[in-house]
Backbone bond lengths (Angstrom), bond angles and torsions (degrees), N, CA, C in turn:
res aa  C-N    CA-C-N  psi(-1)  N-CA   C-N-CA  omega(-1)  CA-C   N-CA-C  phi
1 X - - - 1.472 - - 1.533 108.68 -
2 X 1.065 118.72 151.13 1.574 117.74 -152.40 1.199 92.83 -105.62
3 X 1.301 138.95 145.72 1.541 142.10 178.33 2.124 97.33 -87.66
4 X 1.046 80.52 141.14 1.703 111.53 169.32 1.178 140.67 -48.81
5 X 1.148 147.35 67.56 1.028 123.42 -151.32 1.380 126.43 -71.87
6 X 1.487 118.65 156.24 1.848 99.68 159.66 1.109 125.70 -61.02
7 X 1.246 125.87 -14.58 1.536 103.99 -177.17 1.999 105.69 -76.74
8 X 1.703 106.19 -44.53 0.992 122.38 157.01 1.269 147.13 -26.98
9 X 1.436 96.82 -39.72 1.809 127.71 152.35 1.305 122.11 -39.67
10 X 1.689 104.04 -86.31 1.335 138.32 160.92 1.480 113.63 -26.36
11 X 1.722 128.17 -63.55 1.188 132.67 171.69 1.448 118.71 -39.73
12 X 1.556 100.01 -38.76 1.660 99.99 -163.96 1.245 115.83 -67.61
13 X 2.369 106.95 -44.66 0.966 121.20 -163.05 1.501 106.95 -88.82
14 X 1.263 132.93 -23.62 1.743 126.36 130.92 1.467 135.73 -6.56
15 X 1.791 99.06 -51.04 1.574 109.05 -176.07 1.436 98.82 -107.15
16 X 1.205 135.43 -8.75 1.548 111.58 156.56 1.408 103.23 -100.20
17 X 1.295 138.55 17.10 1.712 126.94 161.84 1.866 91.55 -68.82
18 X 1.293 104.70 -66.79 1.519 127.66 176.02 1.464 98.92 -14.92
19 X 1.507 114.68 -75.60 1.718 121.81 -163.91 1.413 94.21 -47.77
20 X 1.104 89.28 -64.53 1.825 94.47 -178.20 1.565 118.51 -27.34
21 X 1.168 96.63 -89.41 1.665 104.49 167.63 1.187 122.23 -8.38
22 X 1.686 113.64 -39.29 1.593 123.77 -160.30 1.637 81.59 -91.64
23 X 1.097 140.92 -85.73 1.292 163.13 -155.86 1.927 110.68 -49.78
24 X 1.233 131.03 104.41 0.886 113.38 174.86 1.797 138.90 -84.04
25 X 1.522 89.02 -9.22 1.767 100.74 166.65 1.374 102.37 -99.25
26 X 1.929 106.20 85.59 1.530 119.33 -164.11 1.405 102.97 -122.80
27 X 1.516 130.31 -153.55 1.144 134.60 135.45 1.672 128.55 -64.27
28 X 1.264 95.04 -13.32 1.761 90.48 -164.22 2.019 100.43 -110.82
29 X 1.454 90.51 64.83 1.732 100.59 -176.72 1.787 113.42 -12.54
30 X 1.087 138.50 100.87 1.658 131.42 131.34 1.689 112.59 -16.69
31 X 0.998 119.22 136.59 1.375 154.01 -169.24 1.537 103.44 -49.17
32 X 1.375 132.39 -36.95 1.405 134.40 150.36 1.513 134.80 -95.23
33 X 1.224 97.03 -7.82 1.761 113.40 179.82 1.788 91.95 89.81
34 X 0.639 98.44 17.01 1.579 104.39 -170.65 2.139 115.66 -100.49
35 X 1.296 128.65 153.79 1.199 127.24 -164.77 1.786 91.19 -81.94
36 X 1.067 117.93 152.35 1.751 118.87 -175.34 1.559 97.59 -89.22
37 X 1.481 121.68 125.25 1.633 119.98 175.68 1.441 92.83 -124.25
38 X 1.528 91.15 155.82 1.275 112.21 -166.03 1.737 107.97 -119.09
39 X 1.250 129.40 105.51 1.492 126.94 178.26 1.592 109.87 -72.05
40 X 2.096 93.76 108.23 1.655 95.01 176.20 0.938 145.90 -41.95
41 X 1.467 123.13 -16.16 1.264 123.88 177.22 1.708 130.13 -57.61
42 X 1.154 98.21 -16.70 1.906 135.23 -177.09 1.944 90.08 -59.25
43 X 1.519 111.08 -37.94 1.314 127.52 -160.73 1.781 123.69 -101.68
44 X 1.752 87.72 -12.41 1.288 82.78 -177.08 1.577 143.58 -66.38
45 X 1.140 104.74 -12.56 1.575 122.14 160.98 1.833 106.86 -52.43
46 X 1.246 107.81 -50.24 1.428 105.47 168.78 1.468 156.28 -95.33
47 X 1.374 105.26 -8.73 1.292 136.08 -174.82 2.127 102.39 -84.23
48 X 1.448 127.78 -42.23 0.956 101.00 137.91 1.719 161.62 -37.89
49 X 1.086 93.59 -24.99 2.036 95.49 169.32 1.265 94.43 -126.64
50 X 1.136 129.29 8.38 2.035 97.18 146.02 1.977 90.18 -167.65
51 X 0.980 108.60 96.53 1.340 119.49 -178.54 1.940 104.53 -63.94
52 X 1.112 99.42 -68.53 1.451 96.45 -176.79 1.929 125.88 -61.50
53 X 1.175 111.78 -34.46 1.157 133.23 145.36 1.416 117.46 -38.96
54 X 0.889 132.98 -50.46 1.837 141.98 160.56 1.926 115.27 -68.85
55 X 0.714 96.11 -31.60 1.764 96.91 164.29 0.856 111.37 -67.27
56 X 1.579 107.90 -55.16 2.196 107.70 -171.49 1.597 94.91 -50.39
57 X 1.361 114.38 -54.89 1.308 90.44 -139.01 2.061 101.36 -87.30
58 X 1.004 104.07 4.05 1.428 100.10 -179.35 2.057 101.96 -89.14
59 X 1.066 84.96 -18.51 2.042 98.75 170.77 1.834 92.20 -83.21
60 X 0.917 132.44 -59.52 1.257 135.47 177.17 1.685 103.70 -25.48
61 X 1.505 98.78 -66.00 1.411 118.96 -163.45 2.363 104.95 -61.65
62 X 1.440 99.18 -22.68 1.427 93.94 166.94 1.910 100.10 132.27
63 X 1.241 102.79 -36.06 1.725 119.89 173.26 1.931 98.20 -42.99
64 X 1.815 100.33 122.88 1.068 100.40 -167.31 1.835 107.49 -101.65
65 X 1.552 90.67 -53.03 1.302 112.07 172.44 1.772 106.35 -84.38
66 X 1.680 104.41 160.92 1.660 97.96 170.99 2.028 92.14 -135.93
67 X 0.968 107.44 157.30 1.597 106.47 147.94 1.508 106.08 -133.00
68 X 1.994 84.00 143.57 1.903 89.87 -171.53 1.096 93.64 -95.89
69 X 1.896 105.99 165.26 1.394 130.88 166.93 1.664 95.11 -133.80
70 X 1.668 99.89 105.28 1.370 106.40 177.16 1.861 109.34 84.85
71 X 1.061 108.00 149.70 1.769 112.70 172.05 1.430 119.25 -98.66
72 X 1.117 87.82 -35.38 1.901 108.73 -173.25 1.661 118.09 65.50
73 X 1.439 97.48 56.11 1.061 130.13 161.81 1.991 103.63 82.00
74 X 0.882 109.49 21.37 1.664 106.40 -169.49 1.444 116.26 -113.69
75 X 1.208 113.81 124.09 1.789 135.28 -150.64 1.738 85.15 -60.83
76 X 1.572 107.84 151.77 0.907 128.86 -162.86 1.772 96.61 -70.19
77 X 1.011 131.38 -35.90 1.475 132.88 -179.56 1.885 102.94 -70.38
78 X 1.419 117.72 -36.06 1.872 105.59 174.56 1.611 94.36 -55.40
79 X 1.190 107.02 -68.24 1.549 110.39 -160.18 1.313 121.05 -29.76
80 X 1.523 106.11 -57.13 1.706 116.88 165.82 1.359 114.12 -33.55
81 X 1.689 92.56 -68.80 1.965 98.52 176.26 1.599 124.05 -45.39
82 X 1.039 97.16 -52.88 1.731 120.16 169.99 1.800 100.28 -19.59
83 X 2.063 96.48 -80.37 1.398 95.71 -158.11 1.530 88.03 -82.61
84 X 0.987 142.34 -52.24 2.047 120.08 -171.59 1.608 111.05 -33.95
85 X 1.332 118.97 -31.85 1.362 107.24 170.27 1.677 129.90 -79.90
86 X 1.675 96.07 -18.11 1.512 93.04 157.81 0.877 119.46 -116.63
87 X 1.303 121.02 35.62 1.233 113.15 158.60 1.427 125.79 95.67
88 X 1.391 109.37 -9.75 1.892 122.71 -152.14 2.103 93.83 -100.54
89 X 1.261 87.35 151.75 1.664 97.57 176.85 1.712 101.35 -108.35
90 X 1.084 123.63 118.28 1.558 134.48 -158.90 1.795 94.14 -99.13
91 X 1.079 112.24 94.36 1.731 100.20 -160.71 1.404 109.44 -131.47
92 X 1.417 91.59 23.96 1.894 102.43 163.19 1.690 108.59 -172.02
93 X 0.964 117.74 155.14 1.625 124.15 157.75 1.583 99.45 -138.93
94 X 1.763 93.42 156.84 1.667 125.90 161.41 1.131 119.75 -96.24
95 X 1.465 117.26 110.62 1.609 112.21 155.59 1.918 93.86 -107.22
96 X 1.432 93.68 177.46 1.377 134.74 175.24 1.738 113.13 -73.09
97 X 0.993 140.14 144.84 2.051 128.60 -176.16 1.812 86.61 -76.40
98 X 1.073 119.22 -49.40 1.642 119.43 -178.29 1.762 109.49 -26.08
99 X 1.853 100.91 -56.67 1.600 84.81 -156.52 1.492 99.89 -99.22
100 X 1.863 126.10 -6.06 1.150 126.85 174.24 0.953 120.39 -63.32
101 X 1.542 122.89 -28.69 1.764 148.70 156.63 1.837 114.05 -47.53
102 X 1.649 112.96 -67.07 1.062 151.04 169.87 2.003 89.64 -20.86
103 X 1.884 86.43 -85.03 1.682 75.49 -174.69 1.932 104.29 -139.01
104 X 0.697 93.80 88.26 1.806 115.69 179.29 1.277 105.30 -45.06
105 X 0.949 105.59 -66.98 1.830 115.57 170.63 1.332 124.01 -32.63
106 X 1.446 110.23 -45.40 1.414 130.48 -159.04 1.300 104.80 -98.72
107 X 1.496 141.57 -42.37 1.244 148.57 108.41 1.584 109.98 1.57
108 X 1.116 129.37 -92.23 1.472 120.12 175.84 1.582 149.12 -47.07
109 X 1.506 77.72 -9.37 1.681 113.92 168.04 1.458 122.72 -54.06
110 X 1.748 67.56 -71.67 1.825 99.78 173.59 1.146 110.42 -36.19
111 X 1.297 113.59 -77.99 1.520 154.26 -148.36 1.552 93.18 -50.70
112 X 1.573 115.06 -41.20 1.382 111.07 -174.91 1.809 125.36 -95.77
113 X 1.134 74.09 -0.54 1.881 99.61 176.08 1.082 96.55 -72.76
114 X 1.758 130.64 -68.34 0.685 118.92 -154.96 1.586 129.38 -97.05
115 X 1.893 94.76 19.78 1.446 99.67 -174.86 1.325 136.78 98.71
116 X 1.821 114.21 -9.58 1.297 115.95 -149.03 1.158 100.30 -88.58
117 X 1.358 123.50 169.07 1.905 132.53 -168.03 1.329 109.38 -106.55
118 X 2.108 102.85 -23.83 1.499 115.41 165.49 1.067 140.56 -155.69
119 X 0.995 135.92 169.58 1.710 126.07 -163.38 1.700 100.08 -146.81
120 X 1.046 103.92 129.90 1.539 117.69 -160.14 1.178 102.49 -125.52
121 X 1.704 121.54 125.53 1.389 133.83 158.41 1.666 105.66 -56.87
122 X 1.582 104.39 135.48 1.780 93.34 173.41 1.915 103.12 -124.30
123 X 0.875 108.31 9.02 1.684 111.14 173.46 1.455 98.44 -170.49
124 X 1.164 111.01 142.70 1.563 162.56 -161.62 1.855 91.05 -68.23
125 X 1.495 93.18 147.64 2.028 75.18 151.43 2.078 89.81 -160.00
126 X 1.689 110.87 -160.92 1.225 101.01 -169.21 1.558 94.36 -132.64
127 X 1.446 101.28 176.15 1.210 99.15 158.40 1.862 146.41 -65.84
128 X 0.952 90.74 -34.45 1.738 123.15 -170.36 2.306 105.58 -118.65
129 X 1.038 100.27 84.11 1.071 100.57 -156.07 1.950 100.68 -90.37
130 X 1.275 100.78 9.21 0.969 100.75 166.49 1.801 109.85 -65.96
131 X 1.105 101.95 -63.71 1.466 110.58 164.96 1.781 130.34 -5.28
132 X 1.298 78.90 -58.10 2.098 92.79 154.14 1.307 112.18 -64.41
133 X 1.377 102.96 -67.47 1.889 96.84 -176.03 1.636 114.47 -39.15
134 X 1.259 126.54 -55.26 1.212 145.21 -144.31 1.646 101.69 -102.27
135 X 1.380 135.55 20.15 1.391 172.33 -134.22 1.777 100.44 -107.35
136 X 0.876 126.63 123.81 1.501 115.94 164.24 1.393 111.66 -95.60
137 X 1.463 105.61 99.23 1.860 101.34 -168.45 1.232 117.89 123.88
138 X 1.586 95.94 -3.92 1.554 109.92 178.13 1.723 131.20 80.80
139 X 1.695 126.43 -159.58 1.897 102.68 170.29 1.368 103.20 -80.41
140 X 0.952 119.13 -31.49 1.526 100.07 -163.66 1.528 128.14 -93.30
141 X 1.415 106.65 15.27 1.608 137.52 163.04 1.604 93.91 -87.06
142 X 1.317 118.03 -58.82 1.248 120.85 -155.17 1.697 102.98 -64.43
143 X 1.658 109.56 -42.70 1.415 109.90 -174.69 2.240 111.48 -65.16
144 X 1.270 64.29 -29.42 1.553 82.41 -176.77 1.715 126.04 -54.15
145 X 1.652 108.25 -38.12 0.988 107.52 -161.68 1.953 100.00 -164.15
146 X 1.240 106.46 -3.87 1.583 106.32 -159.06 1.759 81.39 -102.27
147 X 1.444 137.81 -38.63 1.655 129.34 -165.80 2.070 95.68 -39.79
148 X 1.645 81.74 157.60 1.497 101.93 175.39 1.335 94.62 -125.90
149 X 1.935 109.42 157.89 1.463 116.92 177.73 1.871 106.59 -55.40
150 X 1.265 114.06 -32.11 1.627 108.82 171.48 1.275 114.23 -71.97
151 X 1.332 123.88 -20.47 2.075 107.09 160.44 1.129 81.33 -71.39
152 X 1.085 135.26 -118.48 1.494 136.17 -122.01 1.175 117.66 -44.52
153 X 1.422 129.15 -6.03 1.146 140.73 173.80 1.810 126.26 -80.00
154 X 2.065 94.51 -29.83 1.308 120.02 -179.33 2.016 79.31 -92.89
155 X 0.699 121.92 -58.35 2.114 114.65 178.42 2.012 96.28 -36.48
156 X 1.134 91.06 -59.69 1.973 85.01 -172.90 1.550 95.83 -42.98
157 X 1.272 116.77 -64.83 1.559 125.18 -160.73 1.538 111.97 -23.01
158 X 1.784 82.27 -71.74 1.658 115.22 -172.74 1.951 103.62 -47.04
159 X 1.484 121.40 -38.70 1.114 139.38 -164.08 1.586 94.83 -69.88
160 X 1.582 121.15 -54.62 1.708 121.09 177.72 1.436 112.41 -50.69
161 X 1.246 87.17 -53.59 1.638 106.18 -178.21 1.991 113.36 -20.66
162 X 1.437 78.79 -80.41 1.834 124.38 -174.36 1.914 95.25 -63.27
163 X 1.259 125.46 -24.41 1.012 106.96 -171.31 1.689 107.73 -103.99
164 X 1.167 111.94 -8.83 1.902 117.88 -169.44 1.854 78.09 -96.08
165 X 1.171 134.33 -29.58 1.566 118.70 -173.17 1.571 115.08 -80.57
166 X 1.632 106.27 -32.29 1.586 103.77 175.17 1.680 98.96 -81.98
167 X 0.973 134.22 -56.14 1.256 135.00 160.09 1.530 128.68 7.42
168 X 1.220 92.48 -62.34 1.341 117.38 169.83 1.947 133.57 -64.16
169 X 1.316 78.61 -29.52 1.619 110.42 168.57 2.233 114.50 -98.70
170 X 1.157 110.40 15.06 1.584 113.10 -174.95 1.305 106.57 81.22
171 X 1.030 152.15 -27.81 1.926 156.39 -143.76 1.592 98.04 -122.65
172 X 1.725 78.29 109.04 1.947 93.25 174.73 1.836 113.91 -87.94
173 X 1.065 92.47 136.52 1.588 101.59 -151.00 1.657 88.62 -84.03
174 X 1.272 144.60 165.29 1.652 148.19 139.57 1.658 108.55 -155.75
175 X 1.899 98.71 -175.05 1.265 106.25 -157.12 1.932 89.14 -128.37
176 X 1.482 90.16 138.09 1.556 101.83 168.95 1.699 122.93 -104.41
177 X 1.207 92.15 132.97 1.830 83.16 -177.41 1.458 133.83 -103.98
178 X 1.389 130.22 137.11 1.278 120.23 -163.49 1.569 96.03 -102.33
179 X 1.322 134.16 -131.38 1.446 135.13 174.56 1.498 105.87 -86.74
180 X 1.416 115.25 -63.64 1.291 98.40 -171.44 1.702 143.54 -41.15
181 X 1.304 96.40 1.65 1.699 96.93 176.48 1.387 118.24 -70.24
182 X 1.357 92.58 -19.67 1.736 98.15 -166.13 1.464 101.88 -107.05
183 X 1.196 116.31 44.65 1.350 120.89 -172.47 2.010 101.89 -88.12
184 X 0.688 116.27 127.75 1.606 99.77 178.74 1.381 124.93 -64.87
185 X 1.272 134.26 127.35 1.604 128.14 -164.62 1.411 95.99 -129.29
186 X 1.476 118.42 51.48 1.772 120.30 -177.75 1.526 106.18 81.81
187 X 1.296 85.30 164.61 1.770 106.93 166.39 1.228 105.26 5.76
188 X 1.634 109.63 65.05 1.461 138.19 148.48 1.639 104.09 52.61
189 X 0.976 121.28 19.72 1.246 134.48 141.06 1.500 125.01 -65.93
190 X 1.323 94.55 147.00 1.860 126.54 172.29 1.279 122.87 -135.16
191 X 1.304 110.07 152.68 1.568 118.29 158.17 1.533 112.32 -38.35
192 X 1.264 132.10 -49.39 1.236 140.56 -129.17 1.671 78.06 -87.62
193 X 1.546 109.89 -73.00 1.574 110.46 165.80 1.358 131.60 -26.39
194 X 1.045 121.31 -23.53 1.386 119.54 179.85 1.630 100.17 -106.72
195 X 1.029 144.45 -28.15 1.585 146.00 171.22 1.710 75.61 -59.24
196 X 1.274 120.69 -96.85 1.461 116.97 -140.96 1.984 103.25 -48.32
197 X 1.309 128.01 -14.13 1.383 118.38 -159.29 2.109 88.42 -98.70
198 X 1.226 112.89 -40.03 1.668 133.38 -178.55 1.605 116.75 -59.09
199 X 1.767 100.67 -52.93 1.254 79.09 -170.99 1.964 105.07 -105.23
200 X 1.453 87.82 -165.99 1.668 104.97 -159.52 1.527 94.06 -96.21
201 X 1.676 96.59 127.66 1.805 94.09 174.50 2.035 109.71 -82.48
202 X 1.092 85.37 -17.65 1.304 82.72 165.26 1.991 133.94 -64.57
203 X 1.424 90.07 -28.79 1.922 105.45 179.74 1.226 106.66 -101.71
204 X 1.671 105.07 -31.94 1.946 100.50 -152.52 1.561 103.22 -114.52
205 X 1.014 157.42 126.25 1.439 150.52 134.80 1.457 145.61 -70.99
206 X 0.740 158.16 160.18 1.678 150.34 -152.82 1.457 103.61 -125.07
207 X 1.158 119.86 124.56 1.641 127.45 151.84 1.866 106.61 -112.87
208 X 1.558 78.75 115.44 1.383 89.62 168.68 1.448 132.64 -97.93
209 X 1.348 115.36 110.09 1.352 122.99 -171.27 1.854 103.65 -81.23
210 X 1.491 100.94 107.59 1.794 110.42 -168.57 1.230 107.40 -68.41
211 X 1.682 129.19 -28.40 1.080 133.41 167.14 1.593 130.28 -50.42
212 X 1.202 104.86 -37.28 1.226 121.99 -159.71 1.795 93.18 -99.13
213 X 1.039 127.41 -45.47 1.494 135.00 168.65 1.347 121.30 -39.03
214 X 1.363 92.21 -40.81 1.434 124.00 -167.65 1.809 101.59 -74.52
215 X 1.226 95.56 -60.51 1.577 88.78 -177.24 1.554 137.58 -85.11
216 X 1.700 97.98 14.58 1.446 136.08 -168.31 1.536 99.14 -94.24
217 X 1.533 111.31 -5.70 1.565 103.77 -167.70 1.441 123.93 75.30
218 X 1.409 105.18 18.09 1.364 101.90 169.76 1.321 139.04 -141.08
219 X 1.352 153.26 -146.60 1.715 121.58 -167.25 1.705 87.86 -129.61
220 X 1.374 118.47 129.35 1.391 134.07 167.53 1.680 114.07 -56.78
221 X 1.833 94.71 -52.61 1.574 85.92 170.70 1.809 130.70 -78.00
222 X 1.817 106.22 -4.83 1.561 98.11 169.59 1.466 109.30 -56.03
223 X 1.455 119.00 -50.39 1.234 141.56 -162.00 1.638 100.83 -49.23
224 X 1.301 112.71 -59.12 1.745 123.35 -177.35 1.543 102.95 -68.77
225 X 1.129 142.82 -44.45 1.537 147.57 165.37 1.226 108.41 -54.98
226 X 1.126 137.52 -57.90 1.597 127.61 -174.10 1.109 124.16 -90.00
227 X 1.409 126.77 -7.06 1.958 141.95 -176.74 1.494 105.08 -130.18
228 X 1.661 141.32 56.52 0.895 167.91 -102.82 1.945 98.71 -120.57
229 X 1.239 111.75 57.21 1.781 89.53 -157.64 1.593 104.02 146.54
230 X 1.636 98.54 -47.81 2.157 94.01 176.17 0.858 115.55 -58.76
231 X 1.875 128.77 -46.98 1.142 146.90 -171.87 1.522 111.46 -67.92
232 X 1.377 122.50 117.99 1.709 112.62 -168.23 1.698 87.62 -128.69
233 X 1.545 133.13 -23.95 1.112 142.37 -158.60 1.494 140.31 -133.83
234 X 1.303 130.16 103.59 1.412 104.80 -155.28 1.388 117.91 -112.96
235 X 1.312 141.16 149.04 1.387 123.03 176.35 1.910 99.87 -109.12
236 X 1.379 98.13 153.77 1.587 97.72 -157.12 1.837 93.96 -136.88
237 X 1.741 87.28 107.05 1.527 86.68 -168.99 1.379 110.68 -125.09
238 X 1.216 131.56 167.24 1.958 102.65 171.83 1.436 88.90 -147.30
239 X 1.539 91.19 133.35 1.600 98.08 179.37 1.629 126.83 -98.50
240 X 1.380 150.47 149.42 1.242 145.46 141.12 1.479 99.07 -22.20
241 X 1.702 96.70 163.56 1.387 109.34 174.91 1.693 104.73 -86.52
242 X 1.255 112.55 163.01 1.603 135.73 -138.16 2.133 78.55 -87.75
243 X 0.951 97.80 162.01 1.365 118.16 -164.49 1.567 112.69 -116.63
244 X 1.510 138.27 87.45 1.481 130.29 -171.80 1.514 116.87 -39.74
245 X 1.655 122.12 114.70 0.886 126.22 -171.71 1.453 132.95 111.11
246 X 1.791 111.40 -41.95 1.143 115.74 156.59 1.430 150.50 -99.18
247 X 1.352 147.89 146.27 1.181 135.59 -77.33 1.887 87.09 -130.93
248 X 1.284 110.00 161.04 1.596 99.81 -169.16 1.402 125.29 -43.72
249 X 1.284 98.48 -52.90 1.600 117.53 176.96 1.588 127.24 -45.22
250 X 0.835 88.12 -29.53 1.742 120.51 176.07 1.728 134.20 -54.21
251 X 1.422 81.80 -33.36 1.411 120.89 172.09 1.784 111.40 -31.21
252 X 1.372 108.28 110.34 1.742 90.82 -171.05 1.935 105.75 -99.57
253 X 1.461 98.30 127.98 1.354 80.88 -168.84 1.650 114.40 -89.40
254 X 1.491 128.03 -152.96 1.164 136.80 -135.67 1.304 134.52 -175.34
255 X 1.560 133.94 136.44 1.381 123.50 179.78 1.476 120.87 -37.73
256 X 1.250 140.83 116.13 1.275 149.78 148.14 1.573 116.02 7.84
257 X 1.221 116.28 84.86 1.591 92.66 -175.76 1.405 101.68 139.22
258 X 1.471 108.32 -32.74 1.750 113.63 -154.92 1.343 98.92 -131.45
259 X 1.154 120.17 39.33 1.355 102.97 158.44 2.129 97.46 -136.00
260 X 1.520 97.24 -136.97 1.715 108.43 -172.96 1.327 118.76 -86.07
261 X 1.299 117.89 7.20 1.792 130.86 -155.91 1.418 99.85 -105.89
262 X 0.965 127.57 125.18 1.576 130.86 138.96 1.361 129.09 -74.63
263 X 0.683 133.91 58.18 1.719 128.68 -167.20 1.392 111.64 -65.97
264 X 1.000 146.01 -23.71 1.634 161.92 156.56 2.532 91.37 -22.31
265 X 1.484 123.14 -67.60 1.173 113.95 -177.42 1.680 107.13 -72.02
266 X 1.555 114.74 -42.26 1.526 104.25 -177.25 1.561 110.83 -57.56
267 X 1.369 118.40 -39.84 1.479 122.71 169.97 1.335 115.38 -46.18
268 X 1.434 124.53 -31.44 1.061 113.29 -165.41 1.505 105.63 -99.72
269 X 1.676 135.23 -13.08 0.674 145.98 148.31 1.560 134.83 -49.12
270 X 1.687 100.47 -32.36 1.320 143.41 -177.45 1.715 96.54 -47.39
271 X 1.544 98.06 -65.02 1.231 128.51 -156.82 2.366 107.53 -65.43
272 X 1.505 101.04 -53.38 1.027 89.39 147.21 1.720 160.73 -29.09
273 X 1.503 90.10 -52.81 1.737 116.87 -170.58 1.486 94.37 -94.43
274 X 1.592 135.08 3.05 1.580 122.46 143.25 1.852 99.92 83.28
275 X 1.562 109.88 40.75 1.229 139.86 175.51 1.385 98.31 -49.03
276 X 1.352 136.72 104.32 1.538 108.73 170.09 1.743 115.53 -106.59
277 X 1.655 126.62 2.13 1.481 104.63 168.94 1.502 73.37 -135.38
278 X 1.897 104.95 -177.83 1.432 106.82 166.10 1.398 89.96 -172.31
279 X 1.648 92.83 132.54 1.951 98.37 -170.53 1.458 118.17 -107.98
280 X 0.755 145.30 114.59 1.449 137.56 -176.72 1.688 102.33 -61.66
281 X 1.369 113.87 145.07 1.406 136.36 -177.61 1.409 122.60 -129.82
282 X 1.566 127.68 89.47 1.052 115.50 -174.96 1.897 108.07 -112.05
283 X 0.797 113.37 106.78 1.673 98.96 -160.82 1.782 111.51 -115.87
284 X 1.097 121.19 1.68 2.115 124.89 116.32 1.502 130.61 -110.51
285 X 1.314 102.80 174.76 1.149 109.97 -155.35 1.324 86.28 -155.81
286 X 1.865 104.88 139.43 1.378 131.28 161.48 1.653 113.44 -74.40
287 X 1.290 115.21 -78.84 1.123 129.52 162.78 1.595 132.37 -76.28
288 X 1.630 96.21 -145.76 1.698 93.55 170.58 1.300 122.76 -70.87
289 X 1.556 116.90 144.04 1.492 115.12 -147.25 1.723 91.28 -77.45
290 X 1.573 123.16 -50.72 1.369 127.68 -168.26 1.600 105.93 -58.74
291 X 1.537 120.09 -42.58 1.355 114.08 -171.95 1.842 98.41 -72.39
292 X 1.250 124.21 -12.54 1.180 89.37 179.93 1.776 118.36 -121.47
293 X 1.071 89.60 29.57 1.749 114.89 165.79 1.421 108.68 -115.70
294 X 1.266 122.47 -1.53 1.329 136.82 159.44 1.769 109.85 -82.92
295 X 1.414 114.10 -43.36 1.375 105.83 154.79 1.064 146.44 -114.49
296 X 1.756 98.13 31.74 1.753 122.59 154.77 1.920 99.20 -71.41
297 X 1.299 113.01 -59.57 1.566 123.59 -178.12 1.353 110.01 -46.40
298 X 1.489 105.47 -43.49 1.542 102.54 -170.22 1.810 112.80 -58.93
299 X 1.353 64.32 -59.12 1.554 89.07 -178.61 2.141 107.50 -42.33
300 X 1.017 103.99 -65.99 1.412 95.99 174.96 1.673 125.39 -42.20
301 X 1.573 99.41 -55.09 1.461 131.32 -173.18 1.625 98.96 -39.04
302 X 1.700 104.29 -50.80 1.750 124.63 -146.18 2.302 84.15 -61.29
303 X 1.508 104.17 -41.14 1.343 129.58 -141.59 1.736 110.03 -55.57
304 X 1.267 133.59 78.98 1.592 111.19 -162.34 2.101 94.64 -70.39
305 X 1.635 96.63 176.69 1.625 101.82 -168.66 1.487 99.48 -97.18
């Protein structure tokens, strides 16, 4: 048997640092022990003119898992094909309560075509939607600041509803939050409060978007410390600092690392409350969109828990 050389050494353990690097169930643990997912929407500028082409290379980039927002028009069998060829585990999508309402059926179809484990409400809606129309300030004043503890209460409903029907089919249904939950609706009440007191942990689950929590004025890790079990999902965003004048939501976010977020204690909190996916969300961009979801990943990847 031929002895080894050092240079020979060195080469080898070079090209498996490399594999590594690419691979996130490696030696060099991710921040939850968990595969790094990336929420598509970060992509949507590109995933229209070459959808499959944009998977490879965001699988390239180390992103194991993805969750979609939207298909962009492609039958539930491309999509499958799509990510099996790069490699990606597609293990949630966002619709709207509007079109999950709209056609439930058709939605659950999908949902199982393409494999997913979940299907996530990503905006709120009401009963009486006139109410929006007829809005001073329009819907997104109204979503903003016009809900009553009885929407969100008719949102819990709709949430049991939608979640005992996917349920039934393997696919745990939950709700993602943007700012407005934490809108105050009296006696220190919120939306957000009444989802977690309304709906059923058994149908409904919580993805908590830390970004958005974050710029709501409130603490990501109270949320994971005191609801021990709702929380199954996290979105991991980091924002610029807040802008005089403009409004929470507004918030423009940012490479991983470089904005107002620490995620290093919510992570570790993360880890407690039995987190099981978590997607990174970057939804502007300074530069190139791939190089800098390349050092959203890094950035996580670099992160021990």
């Amino acid at each position: 048997m031929g002895q080894i050389t050092r240079r020979t050494f060195v080469k080898a353990s070079v090209a498996a640092m490399a594999t590594y690097s690419i691979h996130p169930c490696s030696l060099m643990a991710d921040p939850l022990g968990l595969p790094v997912g990336l929420q598509l929407y970060s992509v949507r500028k590109l995933l229209p003119n070459d959808y499959a082409g944009t998977l490879k290379q965001l699988a390239a980039i180390g992103y194991r898992e993805v969750e979609a927002a939207g298909f962009f028009g492609h039958s539930a069998e491309d999509v499958k094909a799509a990510m099996a060829s790069a490699g990606l585990n597609c293990v949630s999508a966002h619709y709207p309560l509007t079109e999950l309402l709209k056609d439930t059926d058709g939605a659950l179809t999908y949902a199982r075509a393409v494999g997913l484990r979940y299907v996530i409400c990503s905006t709120p809606s009401v009963a009486d939607r006139s109410k929006v129309a007829s809005y001073p300030g329009g819907a997104e004043k109204f979503f903003r600041e016009g809900m009553t503890v009885d929407d969100w209460r008719w949102n819990a409903e709709q949430f049991n509803q939608l979640g005992k029907k996917f349920k039934a089919v393997g696919i745990q249904f939950g709700y993602h939050n943007h700012t407005t939950e934490f809108h105050d609706l009296g006696g220190g009440l919120n939306g957000y409060d009444v989802l977690l007191k309304d709906t059923d942990p058994a149908y409904v689950t919580l993805e908590l978007d830390c970004g958005w929590v974050s710029a709501a004025g409130k603490d990501p890790i109270a949320y994971l410390t005191q609801y021990p079990g709702r929380i199954s999902m996290l979105h991991v965003k980091d924002l610029k600092p807040a802008m005089p004048g403009k409004l929470p939501g507004e918030r423009v976010s940012t490479i991983l690392g470089k904005g107002t977020i620490d995620y290093q204690p919510i992570f570790a909190a993360a880890k407690k409350a039995g987190i099981k996916h978590y997607f990174v969300e970057q939804e502007e961009f300074d530069g190139d969109i791939m190089q800098e979801l390349t050092a959203d990943y890094q950035y996580l990847h670099a992160m021990h828990g």
